[in-house]
N, C-alpha and C positions, 0 to 999 in steps of 0.2 A: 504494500500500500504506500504509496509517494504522500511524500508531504502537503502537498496542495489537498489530497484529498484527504489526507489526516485533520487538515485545517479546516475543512469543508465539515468534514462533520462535528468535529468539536465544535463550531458556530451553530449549527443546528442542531446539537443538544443541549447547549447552553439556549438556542432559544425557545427551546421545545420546555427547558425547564423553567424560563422566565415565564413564557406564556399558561403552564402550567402553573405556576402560583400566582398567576395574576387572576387566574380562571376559578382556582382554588379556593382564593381572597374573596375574592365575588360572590363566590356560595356562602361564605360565611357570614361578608358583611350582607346580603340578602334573609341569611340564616336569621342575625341578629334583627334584620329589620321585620321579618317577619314574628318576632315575638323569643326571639334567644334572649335579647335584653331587656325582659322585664322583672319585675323582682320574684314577682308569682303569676299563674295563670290558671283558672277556674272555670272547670267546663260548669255552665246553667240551662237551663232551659228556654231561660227568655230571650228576646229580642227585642226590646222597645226601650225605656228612659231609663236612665242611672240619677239616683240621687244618694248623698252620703250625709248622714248622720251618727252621731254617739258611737266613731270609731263601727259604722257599721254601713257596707253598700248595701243597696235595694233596688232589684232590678225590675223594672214594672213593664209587666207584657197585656197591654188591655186586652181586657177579655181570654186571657189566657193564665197567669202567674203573676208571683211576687217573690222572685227569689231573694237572698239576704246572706251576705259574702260578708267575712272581719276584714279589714280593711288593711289589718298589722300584716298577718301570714297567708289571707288568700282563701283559709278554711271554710269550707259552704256551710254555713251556720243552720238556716234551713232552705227545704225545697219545696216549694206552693205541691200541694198533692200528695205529701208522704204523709198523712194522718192516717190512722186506722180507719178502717172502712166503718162507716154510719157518722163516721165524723166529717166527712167533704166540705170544704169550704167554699165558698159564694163564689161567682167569678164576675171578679174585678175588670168593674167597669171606667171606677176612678178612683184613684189615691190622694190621702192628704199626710203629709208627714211632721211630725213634730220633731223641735232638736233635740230631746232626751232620748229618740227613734221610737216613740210612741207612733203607730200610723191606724190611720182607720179607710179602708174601700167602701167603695158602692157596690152593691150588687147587680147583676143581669136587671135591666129596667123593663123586662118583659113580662113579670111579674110585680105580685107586691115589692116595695124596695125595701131591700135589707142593708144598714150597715152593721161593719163589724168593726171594731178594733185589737187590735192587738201589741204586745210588748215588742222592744226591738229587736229579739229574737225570734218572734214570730209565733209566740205562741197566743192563744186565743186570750182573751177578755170580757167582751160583752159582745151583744145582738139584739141590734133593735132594728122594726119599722117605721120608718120615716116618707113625709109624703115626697115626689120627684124632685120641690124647688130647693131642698133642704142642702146646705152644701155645711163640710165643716172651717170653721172659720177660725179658732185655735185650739191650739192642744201644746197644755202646759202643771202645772203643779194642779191647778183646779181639775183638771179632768179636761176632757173635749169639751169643745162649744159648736154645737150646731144652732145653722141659720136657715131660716126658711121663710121666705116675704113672700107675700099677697097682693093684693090691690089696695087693702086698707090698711095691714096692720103685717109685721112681723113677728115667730115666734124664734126665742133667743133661747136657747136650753141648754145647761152643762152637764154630764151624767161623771160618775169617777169612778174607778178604774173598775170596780165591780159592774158599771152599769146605771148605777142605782141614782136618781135625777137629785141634785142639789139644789137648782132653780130653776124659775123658768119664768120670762119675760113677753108680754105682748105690746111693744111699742106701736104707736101709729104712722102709719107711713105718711110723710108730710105730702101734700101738695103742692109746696111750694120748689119749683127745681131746683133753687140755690141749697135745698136743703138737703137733698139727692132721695132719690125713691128706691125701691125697696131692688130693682133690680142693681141700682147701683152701689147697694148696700159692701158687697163684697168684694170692692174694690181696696176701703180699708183693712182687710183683712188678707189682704193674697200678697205673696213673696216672687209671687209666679211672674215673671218675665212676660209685661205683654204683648211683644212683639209676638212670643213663639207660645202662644196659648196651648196649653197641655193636657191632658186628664190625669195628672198627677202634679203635684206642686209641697214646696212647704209651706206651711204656714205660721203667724205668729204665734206666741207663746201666753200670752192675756184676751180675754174676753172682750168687745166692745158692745156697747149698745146706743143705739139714736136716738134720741130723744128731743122734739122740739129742735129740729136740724143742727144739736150738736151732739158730738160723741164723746163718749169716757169711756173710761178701764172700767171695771164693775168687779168687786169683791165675791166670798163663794158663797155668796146670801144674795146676788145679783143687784147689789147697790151701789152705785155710780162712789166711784173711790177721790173726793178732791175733782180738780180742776178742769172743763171740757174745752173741746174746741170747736169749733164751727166743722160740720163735715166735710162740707166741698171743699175746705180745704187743707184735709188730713189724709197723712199715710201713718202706717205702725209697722214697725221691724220690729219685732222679737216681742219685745215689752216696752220699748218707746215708741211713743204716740208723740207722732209732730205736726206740728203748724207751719204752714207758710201762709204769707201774705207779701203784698207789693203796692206801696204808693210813692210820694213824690220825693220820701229819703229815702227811696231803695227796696232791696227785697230783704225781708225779714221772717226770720226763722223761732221758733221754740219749740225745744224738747219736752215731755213730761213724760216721767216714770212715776205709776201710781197715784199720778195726780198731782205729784210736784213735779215743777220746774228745773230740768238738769240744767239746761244752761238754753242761751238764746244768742241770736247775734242779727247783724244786719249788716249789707253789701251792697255797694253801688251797682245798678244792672242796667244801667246806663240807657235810663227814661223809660226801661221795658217795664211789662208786668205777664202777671201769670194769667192765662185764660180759662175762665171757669170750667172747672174741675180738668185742670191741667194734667198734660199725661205726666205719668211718674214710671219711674225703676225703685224699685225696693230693691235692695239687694240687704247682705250681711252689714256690713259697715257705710253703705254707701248708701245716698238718697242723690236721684236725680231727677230735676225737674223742668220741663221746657217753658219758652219763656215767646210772647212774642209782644208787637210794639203795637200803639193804639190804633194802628189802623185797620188790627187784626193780623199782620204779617207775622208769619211764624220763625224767628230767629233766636237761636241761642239755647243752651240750659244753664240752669245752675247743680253744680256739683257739691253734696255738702257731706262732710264727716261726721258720722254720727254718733260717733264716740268722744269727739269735742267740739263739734259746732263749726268748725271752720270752713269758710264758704267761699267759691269761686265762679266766675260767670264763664261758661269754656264756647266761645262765640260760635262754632260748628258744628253744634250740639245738638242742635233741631233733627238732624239726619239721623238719632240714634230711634226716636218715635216713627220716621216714616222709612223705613231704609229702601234702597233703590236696586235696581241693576248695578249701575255703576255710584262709587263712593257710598257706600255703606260705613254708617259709626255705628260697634260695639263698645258699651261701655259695661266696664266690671267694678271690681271694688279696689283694685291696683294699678289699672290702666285704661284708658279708653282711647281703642282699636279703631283709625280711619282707612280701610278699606276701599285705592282707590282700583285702576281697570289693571296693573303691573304691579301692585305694592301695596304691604299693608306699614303703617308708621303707627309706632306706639306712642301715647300724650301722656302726661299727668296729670291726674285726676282733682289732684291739687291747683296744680299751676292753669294747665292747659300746655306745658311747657311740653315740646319735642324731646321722647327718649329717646329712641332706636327706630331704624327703616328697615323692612329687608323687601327687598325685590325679588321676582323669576317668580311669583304665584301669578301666572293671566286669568282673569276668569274665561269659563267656559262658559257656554246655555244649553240648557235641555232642550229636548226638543218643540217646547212648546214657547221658548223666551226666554223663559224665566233663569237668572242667572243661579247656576248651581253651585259650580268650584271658584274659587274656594269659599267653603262655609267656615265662620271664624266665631270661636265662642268664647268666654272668657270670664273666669269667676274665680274666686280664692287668688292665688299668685301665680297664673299658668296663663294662657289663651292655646288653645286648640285650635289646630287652620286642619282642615279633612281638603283634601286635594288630589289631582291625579298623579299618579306616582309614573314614574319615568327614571331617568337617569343613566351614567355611564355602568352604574356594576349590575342593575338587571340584566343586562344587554348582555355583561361578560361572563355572566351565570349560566353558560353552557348548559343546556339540557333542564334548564330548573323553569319551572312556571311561574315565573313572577305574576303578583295580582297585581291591579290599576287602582288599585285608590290605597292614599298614605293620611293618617295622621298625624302630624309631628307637635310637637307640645313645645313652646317658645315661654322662655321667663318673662312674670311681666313686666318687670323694671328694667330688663337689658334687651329683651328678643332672642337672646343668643338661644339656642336647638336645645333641651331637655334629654327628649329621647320623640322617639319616632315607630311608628309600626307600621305594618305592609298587611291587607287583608283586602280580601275579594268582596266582601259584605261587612263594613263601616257600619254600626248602628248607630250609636252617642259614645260622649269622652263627658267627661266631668272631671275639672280642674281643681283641684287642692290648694291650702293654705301654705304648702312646703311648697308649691311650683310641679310636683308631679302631677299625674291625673291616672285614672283609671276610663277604661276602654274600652268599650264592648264590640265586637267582630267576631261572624262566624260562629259564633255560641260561644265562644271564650272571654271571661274576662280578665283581663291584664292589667297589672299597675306597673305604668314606665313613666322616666323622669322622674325616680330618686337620687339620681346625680350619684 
C-alpha cells in the first residue's frame, strides 16, 4: 500500500470519525431535548391544563380526569379513577383550585349538578347539588365559597371541609350598572387570566359579598369584616381586596386585608383614567390595569405590586387586554413579554424598562389566520415560548425522528434558555417561582429548567 493511499484513508477515517461524533452528539443533544434533561418525568392520563399549588401539580383533563403529581420528585400522588369501585367520581366538567391545593369540580351538567371537593391529594371531602349558575368563588381557611346570581338577588354560601354550610347570604343584585350585576359578580373573584378563559382556574382565598354596589371580605358568620369598596372598581388576589380609582391627581390605589388598609398610593397617569369596570390581570403579586384617555381611546396600563403598592404606568400596555396577530403583550408577575412578528423583548414590570431581546421566533398562522407560533406565556419567574422546532442537530440526528414543536422556558429577568423540550403533542407549561416550569406532552409530564 503507497503512501498516498495510506494518507487517503487515514483522512477518511479521521473523517468518518468526526462525522460520526458529530452525528452521535446530535442524538444526544436531541436525546436531551426530547426530555433527557429534565429533572423527572411522569406518565398521566391527562391532557389539558396544569396548575400548581401547595408543592403539588394538577392536571385537568375536562370531562375526563384530574391527575395530581408532587412537584419535588415527580411521584403520581393520585390518578382520577383509581377509587374502588361504587366509589367513581363525577366527571369534571370544571375546576377551581385553592392555594392550600384544596380544589373542588363541577360535575357532567347533563344531569342534576354535582360539586365535589377534595384535599390536595385528592382525596374526597364533600358533595353537594348546586343549581348550573353556581361557580366557586374562594376556597380558603373558611371552607369554599360558592356563588350563584339571578336576576334579582345572589346566593353566597360557605360549606367546610366536612361539607357542613357555615352561612349563607342572599344579596340583591343592584340595578344600577356602576354597581355591577350578578353576572358580573365573578369577576372579583377569578385569578383566571382573561385573555385565555379556562374551565379550570385558581381562585382567591377570602369570601366577598355585594352589597348596595360595594364589596367586602365577610367573616365565617358571613358578616362584612371592616372597610368596603365600591365594586366596579375592585379586584382580590388571594386575601387583598383592592381599589383603584383615577381623577385629576392621578391614578390611585388601596389595598385592604380584612378590612384594613395595607397601604395605598397614587401615580401620575398622565390625564388618563380607568374605564368603567376596567379590564384587569390578577395574577400572584401582580395587578394590572388598563387605562384609557377621555375621549375613550384605549392607551396604557398600570402595573402595581401588591405586596407594596408601588405603581407604574407601562405606556404599551393596552395590547396585553386585546392581543393581536402581530405585537402581542404578555404580562406576568416578573416580566411583561412584547411579542412583536421576529422577536419577543422582555420589560419591567416595574419600570417598563427594556431587559433582554431574543430574536429567530417568526410567527407562523394556522390555517384559518389566526397567529399560532409562537405562543408565549408567563407567570412565576419563567415565560414559556411553544414554537416550531427546527434547527442544525435534528437535521444531524441521522435516522432519529425529531418532533416539530419545542418548548423552551426563558428566565424572566435575563431571557437567557432554562431548559427546552422537543414533543410531537405540546399541551401546556406552567412556569414557577424558581424560573423552571413543568410541561405537559405526549402524556408525560416533565419539570425542566432547574438550572
Amino acid at each position: 500500500m503507497g503512501v498516498t493511499t495510506r494518507r487517503a484513508l487515514t483522512v477518511l477515517l479521521v473523517t468518518l470519525l468526526v462525522l460520526g461524533g458529530i452525528v452521535g452528539y446530535a442524538h444526544w443533544r436531541l436525546h436531551q431535548l426530547t426530555g433527557g434533561a429534565a429533572a423527572w418525568a411522569t406518565e398521566v392520563e391527562s391532557s389539558g391544563t396544569v396548575l400548581v399549588a401547595a408543592d403539588r401539580v394538577y392536571v385537568f383533563d375536562e370531562r375526563e380526569s384530574v391527575d395530581i403529581v408532587d412537584l419535588e420528585d415527580g411521584g403520581l400522588v393520585h390518578e382520577w379513577g383509581s377509587e374502588p369501585a361504587g366509589s367513581e367520581r363525577l366527571v369534571p366538567t370544571r375546576m377551581w383550585l385553592g392555594e392550600d391545593g384544596t380544589f373542588v369540580v363541577q360535575g357532567d351538567i347533563t344531569g342534576p349538578i354535582e360539586y365535589a371537593a377534595y384535599d390536595r391529594d385528592g382525596n374526597p371531602l364533600w358533595t353537594r347539588t348546586e343549581d348550573d349558575l353556581a361557580r366557586v368563588s374562594a376556597i380558603g381557611e373558611q371552607g369554599v365559597t360558592l356563588t350563584s346570581c339571578g336576576e334579582r338577588r345572589c346566593t353566597v354560601t360557605t360549606v367546610d371541609e366536612s361539607g357542613e354550610e357555615l352561612w349563607s347570604a342572599r344579596p340583591r343584585v343592584s340595578t344600577d350598572p356602576a354597581a355591577g350585576s350578578g353576572s358580573d359578580w365573578s369577576r372579583v373573584g377569578s385569578q383566571d387570566d382573561v385573555l385565555r378563559p379556562s374551565n379550570s382556574a385558581m381562585v382567591p382565598t377570602v369570601p366577598t359579598v355585594v352589597r348596595d354596589g360595594r364589596v367586602g371580605v365577610v367573616d365565617e358568620e358571613g358578616r362584612t369584616v371592616g372597610g368596603t369598596i365600591p365594586f366596579a372598581d375592585s379586584a382580590l388576589a388571594a386575601d387583598l381586596l383592592v381599589e383603584s380609582s383615577a381623577d385629576e391627581e392621578g391614578c390611585s390605589f388601596r389595598a385592604l386585608r380584612a378590612g384594613r388598609e395595607v397601604w395605598s398610593t397614587t401615580i401620575d397617569c398622565g390625564g388618563r383614567r380607568f374605564p368603567g369596570f376596567a379590564p384587569r390581570l390578577v395574577l400572584q403579586d401582580r395587578l394590572y390595569v388598563g387605562l384609557e384617555r377621555g375621549g375613550g381611546d384605549r392607551e396604557g396600563m398600570v402595573s402595581l405590586d401588591l405586596r407594596t403598592g408601588d405603581a407604574a404606568v407601562l405606556e404599551d400596555g393596552w395590547r396585553a387586554f386585546t392581543p393581536e396577530s402581530k405585537g402581542r403583550v404578555v404580562a406576568g408577575d416578573q416580566v411583561v413579554v412584547v411579542q412583536d412578528e421576529y422577536s419577543l423583548t422582555g420589560h419591567s414590570p416595574d419600570t417598563g424598562e427594556e431587559l433582554w431581546t431574543r430574536d429567530g421566533w417568526p410567527r407562523s398562522e394556522t390555517y384559518d389566520g389566526a397567529a399560532r407560533y409562537p405562543g408565549v406565556e408567563t407567570a412565576g419567574g419563567g415565560v414559556s415560548v411553544l414554537h416550531r422546532h427546527g434547527g442544525l442537530w435534528p437535521a444531524l440526528a441521522l435516522g432519529a425522528d425529531a418532533p416539530r414543536s419545542q418548548a423552551t422556558i426563558l428566565d424572566a429577568r435575563t431571557g437567557d434558555t432554562r431548559g427546552a423540550l422537543v414533543d410531537s403533542e405540546l399541551y401546556s407549561a406552567r412556569e414557577l417561582p424558581d424560573g423552571s416550569a413543568v410541561v405537559l406532552a405526549g402524556g408525560i409530564l416533565r419539570r425542566i429548567g432547574l438550572g
